[in-house]
C-alpha positions in Angstrom: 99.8 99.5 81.6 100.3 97.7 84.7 96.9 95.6 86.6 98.3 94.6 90.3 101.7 94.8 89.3 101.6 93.1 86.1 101.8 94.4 82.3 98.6 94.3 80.3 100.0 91.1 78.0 100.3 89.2 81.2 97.0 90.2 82.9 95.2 88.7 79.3 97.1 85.3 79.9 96.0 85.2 83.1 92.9 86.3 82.4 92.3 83.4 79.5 93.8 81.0 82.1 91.3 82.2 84.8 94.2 83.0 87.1 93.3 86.7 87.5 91.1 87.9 90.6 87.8 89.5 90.3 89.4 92.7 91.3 92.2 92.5 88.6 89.9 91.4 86.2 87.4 94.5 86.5 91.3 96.8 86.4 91.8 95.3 83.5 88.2 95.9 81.6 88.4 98.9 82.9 91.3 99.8 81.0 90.4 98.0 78.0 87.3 100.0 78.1 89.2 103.3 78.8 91.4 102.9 75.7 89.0 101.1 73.3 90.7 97.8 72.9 88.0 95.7 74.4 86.1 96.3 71.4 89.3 95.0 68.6 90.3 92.3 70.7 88.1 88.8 70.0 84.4 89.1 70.5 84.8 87.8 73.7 86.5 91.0 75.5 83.4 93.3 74.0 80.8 91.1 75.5 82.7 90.9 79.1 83.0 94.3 78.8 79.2 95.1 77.3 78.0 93.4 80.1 80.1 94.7 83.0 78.9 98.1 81.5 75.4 96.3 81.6 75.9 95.4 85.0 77.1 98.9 86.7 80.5 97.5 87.1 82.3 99.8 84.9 81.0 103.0 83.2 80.9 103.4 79.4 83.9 105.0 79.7 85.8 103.1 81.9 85.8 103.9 85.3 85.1 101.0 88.3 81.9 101.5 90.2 83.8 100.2 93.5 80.2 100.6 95.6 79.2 97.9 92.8 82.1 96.0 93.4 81.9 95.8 97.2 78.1 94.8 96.3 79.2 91.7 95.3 81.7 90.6 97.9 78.9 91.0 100.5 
């Protein structure tokens, strides 16, 4: 799986090294959502992800709520 042209191993680097955007970083939880890996990976990932669900960013089952997203960046 690529987020914005990079594979899912690099998006987590960046991720841990906060290089990713906001935008990448909701891809990303969104597809660790979709596929269940945000809740095997370390605690961390299923609380980001818990709470973007919390937050209407991303649905329970992993898709972006994009309204929410622009939301934000007013």
């Amino acid at each position: 799986m690529a987020i914005g042209g990079i594979n899912m191993v690099d998006a987590i680097i960046r991720y841990e090294e906060g290089n990713l955007s906001l935008q990448e970083t909701i891809k990303m939880f969104s597809y660790l959502i979709k596929t269940g890996a945000a809740w095997k990976l370390q605690g961390s990932y299923g609380r980001t992800a818990h709470q973007m669900i919390l937050d209407g960013l991303i649905s329970p089952d992993g898709e972006v709520n994009w309204e929410k997203m622009e939301e934000l960046n007013d």
